[in-house]
N, C-alpha and C positions, 0 to 999 in steps of 0.2 A: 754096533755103534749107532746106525737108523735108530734102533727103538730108543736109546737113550734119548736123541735127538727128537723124537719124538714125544717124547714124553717132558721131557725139558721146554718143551713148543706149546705142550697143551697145561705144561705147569704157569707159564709165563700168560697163556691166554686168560687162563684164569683168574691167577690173580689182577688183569690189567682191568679185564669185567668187573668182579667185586669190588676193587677200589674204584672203576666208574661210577656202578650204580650206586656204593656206600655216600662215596662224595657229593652225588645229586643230591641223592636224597638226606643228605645231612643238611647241604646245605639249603637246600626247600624249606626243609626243619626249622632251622635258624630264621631265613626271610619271613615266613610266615609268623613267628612268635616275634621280630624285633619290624619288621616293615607290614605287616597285615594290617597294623591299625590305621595304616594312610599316613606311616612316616616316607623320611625319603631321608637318604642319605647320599650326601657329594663327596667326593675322594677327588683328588689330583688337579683342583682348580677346577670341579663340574665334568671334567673329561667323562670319570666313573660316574654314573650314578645310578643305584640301587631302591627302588621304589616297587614295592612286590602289585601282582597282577595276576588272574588267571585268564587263560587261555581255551579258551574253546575248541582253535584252528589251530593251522600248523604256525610257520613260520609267521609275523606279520598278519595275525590273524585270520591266516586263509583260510577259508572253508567253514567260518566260526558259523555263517550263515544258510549252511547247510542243513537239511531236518535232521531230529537227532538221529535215527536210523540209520538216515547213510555216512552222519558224521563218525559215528562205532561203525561201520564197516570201513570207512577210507582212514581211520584214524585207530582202531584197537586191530581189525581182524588181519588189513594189509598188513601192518608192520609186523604182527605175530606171524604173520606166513613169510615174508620176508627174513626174518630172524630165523625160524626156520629153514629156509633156503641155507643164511648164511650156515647156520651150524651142520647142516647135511653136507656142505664142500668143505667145508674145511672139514671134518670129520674124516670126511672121501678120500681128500687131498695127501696122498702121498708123502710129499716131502715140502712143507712150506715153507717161507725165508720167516724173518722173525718180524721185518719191516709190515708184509701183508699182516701176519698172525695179529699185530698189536693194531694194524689199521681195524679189524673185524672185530680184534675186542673192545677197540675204544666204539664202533659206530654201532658195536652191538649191547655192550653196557650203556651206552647213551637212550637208545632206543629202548631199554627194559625200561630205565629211570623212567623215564615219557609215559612209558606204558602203567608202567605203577602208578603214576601219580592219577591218570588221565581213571585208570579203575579205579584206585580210591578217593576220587575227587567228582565223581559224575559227570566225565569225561572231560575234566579241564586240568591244564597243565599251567603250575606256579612258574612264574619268570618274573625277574628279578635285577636281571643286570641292562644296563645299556650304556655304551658307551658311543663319545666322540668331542666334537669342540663345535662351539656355538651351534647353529641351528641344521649342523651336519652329525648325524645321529644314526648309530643303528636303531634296529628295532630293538623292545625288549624283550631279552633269552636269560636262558638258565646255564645250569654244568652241562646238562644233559648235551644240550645243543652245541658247546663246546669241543664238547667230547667226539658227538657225528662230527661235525667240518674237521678234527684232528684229525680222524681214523679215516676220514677218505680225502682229505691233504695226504698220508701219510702209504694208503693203497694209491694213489694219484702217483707221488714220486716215483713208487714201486714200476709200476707197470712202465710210465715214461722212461727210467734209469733200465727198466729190462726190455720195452721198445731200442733204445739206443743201442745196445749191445747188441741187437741180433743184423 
């Protein structure tokens, strides 16, 4: 019954990954061929609005100002050794619940996307979305970056919900 279970765990991881990365990168796809030309698109009364961008840095263009050298090491080499991390524990891991398994596949399909784009883009990452109301605004992000804050919301519950119980 484990191996089943096991297998069941890393079928589910799986697929939660490729439908991440497919969906960034579909949707990069799309922003770039309808918002690249320096359109903008409002949804919901301006709340959404969609205006494509590239990204140098991480979040809120951190680090954009960095030289390019150490932008590829803090921005391609960490997160590929990170990613590895992740997939060496779970691989490791025994017996995982399903909650952690799909927080790692979302924060790890999220981070491929980043990373795809950031190598075939000469290390800039498309973002496209931002939302809010009047001159209270996120910054603008993509699926990708969606994808990371679900999968560690989602390892976040985890560990809390299994904190309480012990």
């Amino acid at each position: 019954m484990q191996k089943y279970r096991r297998v069941a765990g890393a079928v589910i991881m799986a697929a939660v990954l490729l439908l991440t990365v497919g969906c960034d990168q579909g949707t990069k796809v799309l922003a770039r061929s309808y918002l690249g030309q320096g359109n903008v698109v409002s949804l919901l009364g301006g709340v959404l609005v969609m205006r494509y961008v590239e990204n140098q840095g991480a979040f809120l263009s951190l680090g954009a100002w960095l030289p390019r050298p150490v932008r590829q090491a803090v921005f391609i080499i960490f997160p590929l050794a990170v990613l590895a991390g992740m997939v060496v524990y779970v691989v490791r891991k025994k017996d995982i619940r399903l909650m952690p398994a799909a927080g790692f596949a979302f924060v790890a399909g999220g981070g491929i996307g980043n990373l795809l784009d950031r190598i075939a883009h000469d290390g800039r990452v498309g973002d496209f979305l931002n939302v809010g109301i009047g001159g209270a605004r996120t910054g603008i992000f993509n699926a990708a970056d969606l994808a990371i804050m679900f999968g560690c919301l989602l390892l976040l519950t985890d560990a809390v919900r299994a904190w309480g119980t012990e």
